[in-house]
C-alpha positions in Angstrom: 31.6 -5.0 9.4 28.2 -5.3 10.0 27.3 -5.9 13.9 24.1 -8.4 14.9 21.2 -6.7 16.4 19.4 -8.6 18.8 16.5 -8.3 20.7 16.7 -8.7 24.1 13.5 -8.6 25.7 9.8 -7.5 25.0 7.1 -5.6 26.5 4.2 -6.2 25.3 2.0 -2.7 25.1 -0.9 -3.0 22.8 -2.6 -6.4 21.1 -5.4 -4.9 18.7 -7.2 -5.9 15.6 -4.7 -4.5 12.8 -1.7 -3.9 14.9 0.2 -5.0 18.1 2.7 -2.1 19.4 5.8 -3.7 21.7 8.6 -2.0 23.6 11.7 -4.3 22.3 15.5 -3.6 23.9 17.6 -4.0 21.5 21.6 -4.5 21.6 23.6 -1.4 19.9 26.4 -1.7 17.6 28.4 0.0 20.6 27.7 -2.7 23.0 25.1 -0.7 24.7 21.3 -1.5 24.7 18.4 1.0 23.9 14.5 0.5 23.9 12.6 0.7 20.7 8.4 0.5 20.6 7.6 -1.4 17.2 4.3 -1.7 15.4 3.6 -5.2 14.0 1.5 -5.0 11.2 -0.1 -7.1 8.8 1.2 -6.0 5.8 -0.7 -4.6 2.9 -1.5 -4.7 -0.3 -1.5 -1.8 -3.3 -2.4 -1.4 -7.0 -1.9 1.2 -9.6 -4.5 0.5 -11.8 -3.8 1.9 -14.9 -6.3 1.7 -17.9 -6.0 1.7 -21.4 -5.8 5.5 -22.0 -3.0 5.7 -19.2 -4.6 6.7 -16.6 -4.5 5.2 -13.0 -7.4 5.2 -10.9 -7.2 7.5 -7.9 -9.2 7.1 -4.8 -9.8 10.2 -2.4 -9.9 8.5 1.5 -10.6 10.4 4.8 -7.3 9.7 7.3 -8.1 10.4 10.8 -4.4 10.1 11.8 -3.6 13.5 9.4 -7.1 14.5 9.9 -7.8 15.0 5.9 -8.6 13.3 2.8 -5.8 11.7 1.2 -5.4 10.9 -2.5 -4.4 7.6 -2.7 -4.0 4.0 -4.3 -6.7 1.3 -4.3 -5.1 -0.6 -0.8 -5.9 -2.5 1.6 -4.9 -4.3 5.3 -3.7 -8.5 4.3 -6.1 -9.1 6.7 -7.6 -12.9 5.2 -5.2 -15.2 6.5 -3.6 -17.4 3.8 -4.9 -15.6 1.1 -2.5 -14.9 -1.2 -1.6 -11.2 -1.6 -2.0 -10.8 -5.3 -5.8 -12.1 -4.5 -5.7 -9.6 -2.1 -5.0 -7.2 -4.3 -7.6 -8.0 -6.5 -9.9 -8.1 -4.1 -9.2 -4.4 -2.7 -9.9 -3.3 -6.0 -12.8 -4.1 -6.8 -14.1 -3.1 -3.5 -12.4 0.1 -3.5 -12.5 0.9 -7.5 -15.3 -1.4 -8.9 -12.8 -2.7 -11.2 -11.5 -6.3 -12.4 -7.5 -6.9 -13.8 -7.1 -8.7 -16.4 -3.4 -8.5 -16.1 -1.7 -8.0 -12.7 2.3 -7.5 -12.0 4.0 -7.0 -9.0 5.7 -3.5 -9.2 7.3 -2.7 -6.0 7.4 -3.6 -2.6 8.2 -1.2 0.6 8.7 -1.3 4.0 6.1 1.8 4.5 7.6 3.2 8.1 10.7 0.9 9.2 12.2 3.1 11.7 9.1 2.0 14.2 7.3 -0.5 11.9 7.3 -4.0 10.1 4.5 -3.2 8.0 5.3 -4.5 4.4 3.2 -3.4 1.4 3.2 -5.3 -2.2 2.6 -2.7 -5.1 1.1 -4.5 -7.9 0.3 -3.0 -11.5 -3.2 -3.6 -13.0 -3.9 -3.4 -15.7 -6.8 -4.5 -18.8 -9.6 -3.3 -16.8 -13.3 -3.6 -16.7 -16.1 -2.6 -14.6 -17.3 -4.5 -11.8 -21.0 -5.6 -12.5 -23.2 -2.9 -10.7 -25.3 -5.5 -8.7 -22.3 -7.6 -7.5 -20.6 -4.3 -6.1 -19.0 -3.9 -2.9 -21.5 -1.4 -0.4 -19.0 1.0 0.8 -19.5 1.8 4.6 -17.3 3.7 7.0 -14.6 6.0 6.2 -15.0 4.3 2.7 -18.8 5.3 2.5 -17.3 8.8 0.8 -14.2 7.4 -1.8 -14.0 9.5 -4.4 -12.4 7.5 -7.3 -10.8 9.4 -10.2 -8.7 8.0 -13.5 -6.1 11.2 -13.6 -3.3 10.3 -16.5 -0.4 8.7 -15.1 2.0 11.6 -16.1 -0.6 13.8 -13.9 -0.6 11.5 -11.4 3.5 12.1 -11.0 3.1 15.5 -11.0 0.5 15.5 -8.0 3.2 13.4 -6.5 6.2 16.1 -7.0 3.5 19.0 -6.1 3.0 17.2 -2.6 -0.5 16.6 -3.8 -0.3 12.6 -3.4 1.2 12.1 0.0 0.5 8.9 0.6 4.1 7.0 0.7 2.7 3.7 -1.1 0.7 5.7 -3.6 3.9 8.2 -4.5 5.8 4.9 -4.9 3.3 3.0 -6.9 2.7 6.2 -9.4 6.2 6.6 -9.7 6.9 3.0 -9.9 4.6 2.4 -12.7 6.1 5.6 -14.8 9.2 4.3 -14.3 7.7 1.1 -15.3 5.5 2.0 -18.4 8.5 4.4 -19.1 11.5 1.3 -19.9 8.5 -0.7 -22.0 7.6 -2.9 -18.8 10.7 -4.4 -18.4 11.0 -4.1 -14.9 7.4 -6.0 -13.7 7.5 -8.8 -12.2 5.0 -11.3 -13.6 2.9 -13.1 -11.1 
């Protein structure tokens, strides 16, 4: 038997630009009630861009939350309103990896942190790549001002992953995703 949570009441504790963080008290299976802070998020969007010669494209990203650079996906924050994600998607890649799909799937979709989050990222697979024109570019500033982007082979890529190299939770799920993926003959993509 599965028992109703319910929210009964929120405090509001933080309204900012990417997230909003609340204090909800919630109803317990036990008939008790307990506070929980949750982080509403926009969502986000991933791609495991993966070229012809099975490599997916890497970008190294400084993290101030860990304090280090991360190797991760191509991502970004859904932060157009009413764009829709897969354009999204696209979008993030080219700014982040100077690349245009000419194929893109949907691969997986995760809730990245649920026990305190709503955050909701869309993996998609891209794939028959080409290079963004250098004078329509994106001009990197920020934390991005210093990607590194690398094409490491898929089958690499996994192994970063199991090593603890790629700690990223979207990035491990999108590389192992699109193994999986490339692995059963792309049977399990969903077409956009």
């Amino acid at each position: 038997m599965s028992f109703t949570h319910e929210r009964l009441s929120r405090t509001p504790r933080y309204d900012g630009a990417i997230f909003s963080v609340y204090t909800d008290e919630i109803s317990m299976s036990d008939g008790s009630s307990a506070p929980r802070d949750v982080v509403e998020n926009r969502g986000a969007v991933v791609v495991v861009a993966l070229d012809e010669q099975d490599r997916v494209v890497l970008i190294k990203q400084y993290r101030h939350p860990v304090g280090k650079h991360l190797w991760e996906l191509p991502a970004g924050l859904r932060d157009v309103e009413g764009e829709d994600p897969a354009l999204t998607a696209a979008r993030e890649l080219a700014e982040e990896a100077d690349l245009v799909a000419g194929r893109l799937d949907r691969l997986v979709d995760l809730h990245t942190s649920p026990g305190f989050s709503d955050e909701f990222a869309l993996v998609y697979l891209a794939r028959d790549l080409t290079e963004v024109p250098a004078a329509e570019r994106h001009e990197r500033t920020a934390e991005e001002a210093d990607l590194e982007v690398r094409r490491v082979p898929l089958d690499a890529a996994v192994e970063m992953a199991m090593r603890g190299e790629i700690t990223n939770a979207a990035a491990v799920a999108g590389v192992l995703a699109a193994a999986r993926a490339r692995d059963t003959g792309w049977a399990l993509l969903r077409p956009l």
